[in-house]
PDB file of N, CA, C and O in Angstrom:
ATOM      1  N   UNK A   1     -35.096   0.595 -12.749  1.00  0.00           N
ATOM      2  CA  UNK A   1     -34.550  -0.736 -12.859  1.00  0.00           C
ATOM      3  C   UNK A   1     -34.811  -1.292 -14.248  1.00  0.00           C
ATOM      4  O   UNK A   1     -35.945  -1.067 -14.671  1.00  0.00           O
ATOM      5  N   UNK A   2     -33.971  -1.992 -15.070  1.00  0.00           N
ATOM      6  CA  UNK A   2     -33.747  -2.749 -16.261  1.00  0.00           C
ATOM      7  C   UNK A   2     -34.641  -4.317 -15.835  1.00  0.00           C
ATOM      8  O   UNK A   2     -34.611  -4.862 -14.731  1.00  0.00           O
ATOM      9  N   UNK A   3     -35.141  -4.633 -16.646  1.00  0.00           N
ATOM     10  CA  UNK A   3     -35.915  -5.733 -16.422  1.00  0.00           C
ATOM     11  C   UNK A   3     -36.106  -6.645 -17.781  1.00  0.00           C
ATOM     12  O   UNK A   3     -36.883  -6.260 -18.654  1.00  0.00           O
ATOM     13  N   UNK A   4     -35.230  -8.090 -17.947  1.00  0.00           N
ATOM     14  CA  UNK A   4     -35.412  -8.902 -19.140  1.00  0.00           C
ATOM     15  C   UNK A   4     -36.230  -9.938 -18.868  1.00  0.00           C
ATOM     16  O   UNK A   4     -36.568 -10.200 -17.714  1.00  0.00           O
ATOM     17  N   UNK A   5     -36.603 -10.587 -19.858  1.00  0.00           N
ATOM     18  CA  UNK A   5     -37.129 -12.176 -19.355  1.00  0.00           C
ATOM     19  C   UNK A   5     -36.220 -13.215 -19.784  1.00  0.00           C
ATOM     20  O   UNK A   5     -36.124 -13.167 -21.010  1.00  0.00           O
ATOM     21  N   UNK A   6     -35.405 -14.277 -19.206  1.00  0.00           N
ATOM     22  CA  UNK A   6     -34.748 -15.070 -20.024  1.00  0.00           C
ATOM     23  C   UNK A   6     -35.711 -16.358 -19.888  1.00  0.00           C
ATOM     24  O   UNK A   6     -36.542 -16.301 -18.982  1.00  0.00           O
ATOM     25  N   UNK A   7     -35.692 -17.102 -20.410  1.00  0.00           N
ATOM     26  CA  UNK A   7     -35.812 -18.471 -20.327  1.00  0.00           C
ATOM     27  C   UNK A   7     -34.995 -19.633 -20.360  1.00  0.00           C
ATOM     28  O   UNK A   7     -34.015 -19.596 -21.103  1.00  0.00           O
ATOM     29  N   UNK A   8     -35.172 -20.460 -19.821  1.00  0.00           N
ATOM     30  CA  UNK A   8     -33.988 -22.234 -19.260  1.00  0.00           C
ATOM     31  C   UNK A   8     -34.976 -22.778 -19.303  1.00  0.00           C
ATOM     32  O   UNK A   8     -36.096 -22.710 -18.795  1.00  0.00           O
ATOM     33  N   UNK A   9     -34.022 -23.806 -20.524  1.00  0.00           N
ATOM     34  CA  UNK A   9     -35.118 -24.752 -21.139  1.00  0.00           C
ATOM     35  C   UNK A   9     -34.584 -26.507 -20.145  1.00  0.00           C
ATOM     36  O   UNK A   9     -33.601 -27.212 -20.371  1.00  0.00           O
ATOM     37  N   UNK A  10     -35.384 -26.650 -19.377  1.00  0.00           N
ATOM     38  CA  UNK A  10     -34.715 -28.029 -18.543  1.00  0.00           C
ATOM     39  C   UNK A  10     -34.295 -29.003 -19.792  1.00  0.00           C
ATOM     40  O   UNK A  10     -34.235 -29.055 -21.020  1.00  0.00           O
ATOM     41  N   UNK A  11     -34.037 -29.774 -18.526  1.00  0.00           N
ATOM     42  CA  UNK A  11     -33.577 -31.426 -19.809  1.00  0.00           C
ATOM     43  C   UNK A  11     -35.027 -31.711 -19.706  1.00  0.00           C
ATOM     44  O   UNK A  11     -35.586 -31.505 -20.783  1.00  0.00           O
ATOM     45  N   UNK A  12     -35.605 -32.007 -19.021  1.00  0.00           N
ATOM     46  CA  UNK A  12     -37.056 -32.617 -18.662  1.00  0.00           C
ATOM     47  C   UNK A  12     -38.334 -31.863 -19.976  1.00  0.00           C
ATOM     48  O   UNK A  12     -39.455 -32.367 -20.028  1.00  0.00           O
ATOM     49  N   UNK A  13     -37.967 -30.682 -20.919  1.00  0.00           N
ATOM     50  CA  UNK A  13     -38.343 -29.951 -21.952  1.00  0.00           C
ATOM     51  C   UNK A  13     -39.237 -29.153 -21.095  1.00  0.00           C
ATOM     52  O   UNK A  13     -40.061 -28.485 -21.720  1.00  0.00           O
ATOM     53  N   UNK A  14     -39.275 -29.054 -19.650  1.00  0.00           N
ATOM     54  CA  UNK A  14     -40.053 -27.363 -18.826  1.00  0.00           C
ATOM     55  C   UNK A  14     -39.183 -26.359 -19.122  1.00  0.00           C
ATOM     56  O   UNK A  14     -37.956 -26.393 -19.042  1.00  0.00           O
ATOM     57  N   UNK A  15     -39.953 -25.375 -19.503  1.00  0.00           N
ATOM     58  CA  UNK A  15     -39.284 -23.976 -19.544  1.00  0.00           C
ATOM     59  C   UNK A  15     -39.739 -23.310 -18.326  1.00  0.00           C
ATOM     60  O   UNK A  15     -40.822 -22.936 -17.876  1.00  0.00           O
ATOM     61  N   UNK A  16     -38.236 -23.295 -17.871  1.00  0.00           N
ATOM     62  CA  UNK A  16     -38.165 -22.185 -16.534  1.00  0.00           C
ATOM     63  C   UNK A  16     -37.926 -20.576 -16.787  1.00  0.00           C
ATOM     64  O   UNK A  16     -36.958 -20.135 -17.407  1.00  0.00           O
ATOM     65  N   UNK A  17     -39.090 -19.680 -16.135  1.00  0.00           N
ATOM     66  CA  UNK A  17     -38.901 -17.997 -16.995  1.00  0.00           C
ATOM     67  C   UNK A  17     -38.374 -17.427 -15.999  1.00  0.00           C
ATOM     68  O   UNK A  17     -38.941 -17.628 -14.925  1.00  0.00           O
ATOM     69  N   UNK A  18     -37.412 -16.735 -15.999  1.00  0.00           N
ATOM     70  CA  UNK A  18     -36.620 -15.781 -15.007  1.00  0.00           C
ATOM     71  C   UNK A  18     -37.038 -14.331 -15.596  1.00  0.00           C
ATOM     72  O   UNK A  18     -37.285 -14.031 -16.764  1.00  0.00           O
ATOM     73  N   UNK A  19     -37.040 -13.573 -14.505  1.00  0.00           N
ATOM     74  CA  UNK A  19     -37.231 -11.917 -14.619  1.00  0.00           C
ATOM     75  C   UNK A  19     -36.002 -11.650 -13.600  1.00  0.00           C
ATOM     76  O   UNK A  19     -36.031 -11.893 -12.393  1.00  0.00           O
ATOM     77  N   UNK A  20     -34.893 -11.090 -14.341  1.00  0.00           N
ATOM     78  CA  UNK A  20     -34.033 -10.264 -13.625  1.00  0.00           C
ATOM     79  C   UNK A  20     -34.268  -8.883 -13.592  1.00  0.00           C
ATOM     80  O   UNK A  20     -34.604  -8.248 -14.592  1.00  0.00           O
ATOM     81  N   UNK A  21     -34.143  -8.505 -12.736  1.00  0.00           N
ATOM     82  CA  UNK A  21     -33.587  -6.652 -12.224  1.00  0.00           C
ATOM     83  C   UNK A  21     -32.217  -6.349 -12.501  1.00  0.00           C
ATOM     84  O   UNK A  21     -31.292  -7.159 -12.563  1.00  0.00           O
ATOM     85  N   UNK A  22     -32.172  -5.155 -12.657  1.00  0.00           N
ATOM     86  CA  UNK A  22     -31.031  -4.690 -12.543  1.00  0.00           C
ATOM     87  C   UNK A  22     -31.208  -3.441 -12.149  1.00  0.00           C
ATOM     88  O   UNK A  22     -32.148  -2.736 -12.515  1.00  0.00           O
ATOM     89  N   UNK A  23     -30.086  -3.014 -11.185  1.00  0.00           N
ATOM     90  CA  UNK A  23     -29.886  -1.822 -11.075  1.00  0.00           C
ATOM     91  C   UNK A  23     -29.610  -0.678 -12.165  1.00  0.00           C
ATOM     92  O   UNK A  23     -28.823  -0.858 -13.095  1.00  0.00           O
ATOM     93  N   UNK A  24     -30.373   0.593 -11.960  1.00  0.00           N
ATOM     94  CA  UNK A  24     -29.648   1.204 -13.222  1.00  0.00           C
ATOM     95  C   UNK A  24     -28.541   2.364 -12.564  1.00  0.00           C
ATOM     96  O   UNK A  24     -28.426   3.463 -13.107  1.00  0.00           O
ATOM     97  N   UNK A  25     -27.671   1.965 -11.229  1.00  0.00           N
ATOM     98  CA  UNK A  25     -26.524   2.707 -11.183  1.00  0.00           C
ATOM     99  C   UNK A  25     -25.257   1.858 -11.090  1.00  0.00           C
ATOM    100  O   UNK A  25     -25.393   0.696 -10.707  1.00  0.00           O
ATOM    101  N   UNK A  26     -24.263   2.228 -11.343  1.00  0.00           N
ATOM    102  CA  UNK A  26     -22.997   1.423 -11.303  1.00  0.00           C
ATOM    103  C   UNK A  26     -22.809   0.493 -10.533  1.00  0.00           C
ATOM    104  O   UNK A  26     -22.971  -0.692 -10.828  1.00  0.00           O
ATOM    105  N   UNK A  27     -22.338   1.046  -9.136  1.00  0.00           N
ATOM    106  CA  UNK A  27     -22.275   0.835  -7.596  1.00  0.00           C
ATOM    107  C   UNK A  27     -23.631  -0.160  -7.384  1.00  0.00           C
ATOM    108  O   UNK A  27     -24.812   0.179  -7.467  1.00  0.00           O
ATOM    109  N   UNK A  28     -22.946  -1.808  -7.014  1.00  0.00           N
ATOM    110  CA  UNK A  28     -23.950  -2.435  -6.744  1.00  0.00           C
ATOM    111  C   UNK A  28     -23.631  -2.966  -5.368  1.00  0.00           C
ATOM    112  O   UNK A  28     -22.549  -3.479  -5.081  1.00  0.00           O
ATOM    113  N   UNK A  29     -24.726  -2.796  -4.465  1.00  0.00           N
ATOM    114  CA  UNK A  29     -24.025  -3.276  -3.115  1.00  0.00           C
ATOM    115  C   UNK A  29     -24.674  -4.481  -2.663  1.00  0.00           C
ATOM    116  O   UNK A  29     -24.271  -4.964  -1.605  1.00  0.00           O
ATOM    117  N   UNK A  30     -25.617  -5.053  -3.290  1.00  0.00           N
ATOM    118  CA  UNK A  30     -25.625  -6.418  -3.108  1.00  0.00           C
ATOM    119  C   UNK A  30     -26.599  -7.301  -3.807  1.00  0.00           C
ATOM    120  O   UNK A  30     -26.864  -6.521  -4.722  1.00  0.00           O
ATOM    121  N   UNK A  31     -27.211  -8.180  -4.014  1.00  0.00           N
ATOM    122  CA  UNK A  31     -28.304  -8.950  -4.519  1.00  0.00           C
ATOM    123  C   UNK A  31     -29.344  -9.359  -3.597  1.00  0.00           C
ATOM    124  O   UNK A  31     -29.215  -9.529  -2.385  1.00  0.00           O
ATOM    125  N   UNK A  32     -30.623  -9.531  -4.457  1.00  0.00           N
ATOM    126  CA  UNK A  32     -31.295 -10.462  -3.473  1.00  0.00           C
ATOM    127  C   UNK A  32     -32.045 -11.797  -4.449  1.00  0.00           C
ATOM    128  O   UNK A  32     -31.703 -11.609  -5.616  1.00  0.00           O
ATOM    129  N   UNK A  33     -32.757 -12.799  -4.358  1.00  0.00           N
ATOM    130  CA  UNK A  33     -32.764 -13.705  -5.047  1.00  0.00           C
ATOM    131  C   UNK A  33     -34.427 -14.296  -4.447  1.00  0.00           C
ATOM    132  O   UNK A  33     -34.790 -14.520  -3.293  1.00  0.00           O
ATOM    133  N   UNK A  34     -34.791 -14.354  -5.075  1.00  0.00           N
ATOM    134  CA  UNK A  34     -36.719 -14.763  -4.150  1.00  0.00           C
ATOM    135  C   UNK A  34     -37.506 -16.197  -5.287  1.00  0.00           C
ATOM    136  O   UNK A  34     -37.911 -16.239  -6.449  1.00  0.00           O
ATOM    137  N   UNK A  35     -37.429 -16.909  -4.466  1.00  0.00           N
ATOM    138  CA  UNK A  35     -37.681 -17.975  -5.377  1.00  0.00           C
ATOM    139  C   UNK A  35     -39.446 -18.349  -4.521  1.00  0.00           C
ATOM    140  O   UNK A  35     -39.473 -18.173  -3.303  1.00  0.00           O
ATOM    141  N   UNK A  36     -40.633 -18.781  -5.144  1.00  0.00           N
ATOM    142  CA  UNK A  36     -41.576 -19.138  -4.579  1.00  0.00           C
ATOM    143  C   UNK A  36     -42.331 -20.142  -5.073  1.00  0.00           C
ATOM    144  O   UNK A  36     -42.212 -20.435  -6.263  1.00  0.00           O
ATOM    145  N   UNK A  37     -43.027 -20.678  -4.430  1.00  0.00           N
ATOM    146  CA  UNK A  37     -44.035 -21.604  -5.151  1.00  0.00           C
ATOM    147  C   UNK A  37     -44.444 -22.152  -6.817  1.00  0.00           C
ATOM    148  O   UNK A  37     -44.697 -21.465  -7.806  1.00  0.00           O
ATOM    149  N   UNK A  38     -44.394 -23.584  -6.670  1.00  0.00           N
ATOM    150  CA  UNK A  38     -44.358 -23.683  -7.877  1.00  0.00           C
ATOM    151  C   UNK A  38     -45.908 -23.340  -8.578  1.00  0.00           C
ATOM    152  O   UNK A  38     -46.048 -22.786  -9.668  1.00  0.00           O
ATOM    153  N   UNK A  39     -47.124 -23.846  -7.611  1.00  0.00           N
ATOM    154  CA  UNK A  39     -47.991 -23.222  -8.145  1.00  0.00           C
ATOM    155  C   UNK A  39     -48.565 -21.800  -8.329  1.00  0.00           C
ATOM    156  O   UNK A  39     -49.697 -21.524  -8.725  1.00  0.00           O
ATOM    157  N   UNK A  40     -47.346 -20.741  -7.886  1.00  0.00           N
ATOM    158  CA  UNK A  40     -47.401 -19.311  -8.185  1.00  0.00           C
ATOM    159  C   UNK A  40     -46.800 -19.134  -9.645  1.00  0.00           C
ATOM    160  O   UNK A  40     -46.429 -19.956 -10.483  1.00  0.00           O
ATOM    161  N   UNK A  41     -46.847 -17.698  -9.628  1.00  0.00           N
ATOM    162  CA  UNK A  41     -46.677 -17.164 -10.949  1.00  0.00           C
ATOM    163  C   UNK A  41     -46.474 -15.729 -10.712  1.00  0.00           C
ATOM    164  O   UNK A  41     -47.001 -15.119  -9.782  1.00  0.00           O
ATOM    165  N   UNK A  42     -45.697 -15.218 -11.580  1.00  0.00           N
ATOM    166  CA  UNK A  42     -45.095 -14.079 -11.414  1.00  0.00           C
ATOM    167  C   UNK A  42     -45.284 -12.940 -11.261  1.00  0.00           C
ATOM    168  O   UNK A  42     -44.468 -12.102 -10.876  1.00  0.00           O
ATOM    169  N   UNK A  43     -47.192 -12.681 -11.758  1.00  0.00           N
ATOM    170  CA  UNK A  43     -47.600 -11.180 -11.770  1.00  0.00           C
ATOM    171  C   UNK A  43     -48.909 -11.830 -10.353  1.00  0.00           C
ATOM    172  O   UNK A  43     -50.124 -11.648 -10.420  1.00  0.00           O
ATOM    173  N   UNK A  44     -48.329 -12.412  -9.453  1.00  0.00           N
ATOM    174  CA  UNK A  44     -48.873 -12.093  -8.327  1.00  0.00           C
ATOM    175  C   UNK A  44     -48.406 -11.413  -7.255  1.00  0.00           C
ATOM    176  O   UNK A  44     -49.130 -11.232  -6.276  1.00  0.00           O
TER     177      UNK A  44
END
């Protein structure tokens, strides 16, 4: 799997960090999307 970090910078000036996946074959048969806690963090 391909893995970037983007960042979205709010109006409010919080930076929100996204880690997408990607598949690394053509054929994609669906997504999934996992959103959690704000007092979590990502390498838990």
């Amino acid at each position: 799997m391909l893995m970037n970090e983007l960042t979205i910078k709010q109006v409010d000036g919080y930076n929100t960090v996204i880690y997408p996946y990607y598949a690394d074959t053509e054929v994609i048969r669906g997504s999934i999307l996992i959103l959690h806690g704000m007092a979590e963090h990502h390498a838990r």
